[in-house]
N, C-alpha and C positions, 0 to 999 in steps of 0.2 A: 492749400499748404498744411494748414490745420489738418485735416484728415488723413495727408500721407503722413505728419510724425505721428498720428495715433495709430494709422497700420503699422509705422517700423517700432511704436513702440509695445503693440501685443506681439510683434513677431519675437521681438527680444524676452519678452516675460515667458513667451513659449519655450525659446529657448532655452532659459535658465531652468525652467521645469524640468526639461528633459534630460539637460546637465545634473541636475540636482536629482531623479530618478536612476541615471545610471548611475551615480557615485553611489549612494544608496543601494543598490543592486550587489556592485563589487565589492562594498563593507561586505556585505551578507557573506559574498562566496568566498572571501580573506577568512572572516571567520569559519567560515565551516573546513575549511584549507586546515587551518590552525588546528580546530578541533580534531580530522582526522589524523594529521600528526600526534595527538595525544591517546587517537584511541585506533586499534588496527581495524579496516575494512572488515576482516574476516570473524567469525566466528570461532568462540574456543570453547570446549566443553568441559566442565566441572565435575567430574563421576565422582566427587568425596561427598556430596551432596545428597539428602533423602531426596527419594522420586517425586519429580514436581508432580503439581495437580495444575497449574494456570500456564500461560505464554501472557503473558502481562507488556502490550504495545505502549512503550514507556514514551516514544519521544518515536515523530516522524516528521519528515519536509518531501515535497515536492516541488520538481523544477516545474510541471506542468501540468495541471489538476483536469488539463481538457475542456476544458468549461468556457464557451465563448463570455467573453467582458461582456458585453451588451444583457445577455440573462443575468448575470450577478453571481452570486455566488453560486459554487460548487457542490455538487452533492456525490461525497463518494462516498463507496459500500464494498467490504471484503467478499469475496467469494471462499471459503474453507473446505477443503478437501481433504479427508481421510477415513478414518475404517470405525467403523461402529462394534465390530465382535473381532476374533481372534480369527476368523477363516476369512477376514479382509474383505468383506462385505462391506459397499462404500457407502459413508455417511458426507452428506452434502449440504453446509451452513451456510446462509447469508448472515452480516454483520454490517450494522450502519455505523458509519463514520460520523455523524452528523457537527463533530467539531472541527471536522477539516474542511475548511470551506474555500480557503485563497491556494495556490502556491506561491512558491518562493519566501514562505514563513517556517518558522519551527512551532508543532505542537506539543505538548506534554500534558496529555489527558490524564486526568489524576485516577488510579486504579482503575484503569480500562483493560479488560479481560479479552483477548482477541482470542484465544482457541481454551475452553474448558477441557484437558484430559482426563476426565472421569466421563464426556461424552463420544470422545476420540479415542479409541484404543491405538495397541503400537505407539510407533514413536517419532512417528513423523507425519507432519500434512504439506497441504500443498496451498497456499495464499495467492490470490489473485485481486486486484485492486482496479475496481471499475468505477467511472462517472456519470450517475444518471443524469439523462436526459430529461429537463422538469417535464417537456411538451409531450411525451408520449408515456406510455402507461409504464408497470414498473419492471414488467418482465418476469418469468414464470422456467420453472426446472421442467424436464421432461424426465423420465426416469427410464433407464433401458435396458439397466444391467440383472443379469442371471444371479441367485445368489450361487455362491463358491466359484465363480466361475474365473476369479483373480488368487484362486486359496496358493496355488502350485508357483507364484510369483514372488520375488521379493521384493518390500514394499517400495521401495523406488520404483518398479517395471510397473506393479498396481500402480501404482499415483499418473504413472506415464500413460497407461491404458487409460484411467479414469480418465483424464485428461483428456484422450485422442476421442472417449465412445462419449463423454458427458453432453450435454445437451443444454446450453442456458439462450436461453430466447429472453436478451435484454435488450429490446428494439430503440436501436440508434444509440445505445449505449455503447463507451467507449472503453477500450482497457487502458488503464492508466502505469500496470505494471504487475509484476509477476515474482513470487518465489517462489521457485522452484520445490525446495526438500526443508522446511524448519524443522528441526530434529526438539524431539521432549527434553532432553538431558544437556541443554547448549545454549548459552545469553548471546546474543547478536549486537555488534558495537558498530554502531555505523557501517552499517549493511545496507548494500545496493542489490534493486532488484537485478531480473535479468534485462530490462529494458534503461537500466541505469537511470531511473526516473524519479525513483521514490528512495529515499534513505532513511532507516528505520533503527530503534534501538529495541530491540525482544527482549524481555527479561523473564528468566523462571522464578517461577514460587510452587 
């Protein structure tokens, strides 16, 4: 008898855990509800402004960082895509994230620089947000492209080529989400990638 109220009673304690994890959960997405009422989805551009030099990654959450519970924590890294010279020659960045480690938190990395444009010309890149893999190695660029061979394009259709010819051998690694076109001249306010996974706040300087 003893032993069956000590199994109903870890069932209950379990219970309450799990009770007490979602409440906890749905605070989270209450507030972030809240927040996006205070600030719009989209993106709006400042053109009264001198021309930024940074994209300054002020604040981001993920619903789902990819990263099995059992390895621990998370290891995510940007992918950066955009043009190195003016005939749209592609320049191609890795960036570690090394303070995003859980989702379903909010970060705010204190002056974290995600795209430097004095190394990025033009005015827009392309951001991709990947989870490595601790167990296998860290994955490696292959490089394919012609130079000029994007010059005759406008830089959206280059990003889109980039994108389709680019080549990243990040074995078992996972994509966690995608932006499409960050524009130089634009703050991003609770901005959802294209996989609605990741929500980011961009800011220029």
């Amino acid at each position: 008898m003893k032993k069956l109220f000590f199994i109903i009673g870890i069932l209950v304690l379990a219970q309450i855990s799990c009770e007490k994890e979602a409440l906890e959960e749905l605070q989270m997405e209450i507030s972030i509800t809240e927040s996006q009422k205070m600030y719009p989805t989209a993106s709006f551009p400042l053109s009264t402004t001198p021309s930024p030099t940074k994209m300054m990654l002020y604040e981001i959450r993920l619903s789902d960082d990819k990263e099995n519970r059992l390895r621990g924590k998370a290891d995510i890294y940007a992918i950066i895509s955009g043009f190195k010279d003016e005939q749209k020659n592609p320049l191609v960045k890795k960036v570690q994230l090394k303070f995003l480690d859980h989702d379903k938190r909010i970060y705010r990395p204190e002056n974290f620089i995600l795209v430097d444009w004095t190394e990025f010309k033009l005015n827009t890149v392309r951001i991709e947000l990947w989870e490595h893999d601790c167990c296998f190695g860290s994955g490696h660029f292959r490089n394919e492209f012609v130079d000029g061979e994007f010059a005759n394009m406008s830089e959206f259709e280059a990003l889109d080529a980039i994108y389709q010819k680019f080549i990243y051998f990040g074995i078992e690694d996972d994509k966690v989400d995608l932006f499409k076109y960050v524009e130089k001249n634009r703050n991003y306010y609770n901005h959802f990638g294209s996989l609605n996974n990741a929500r980011v706040k961009f800011f220029k300087r």
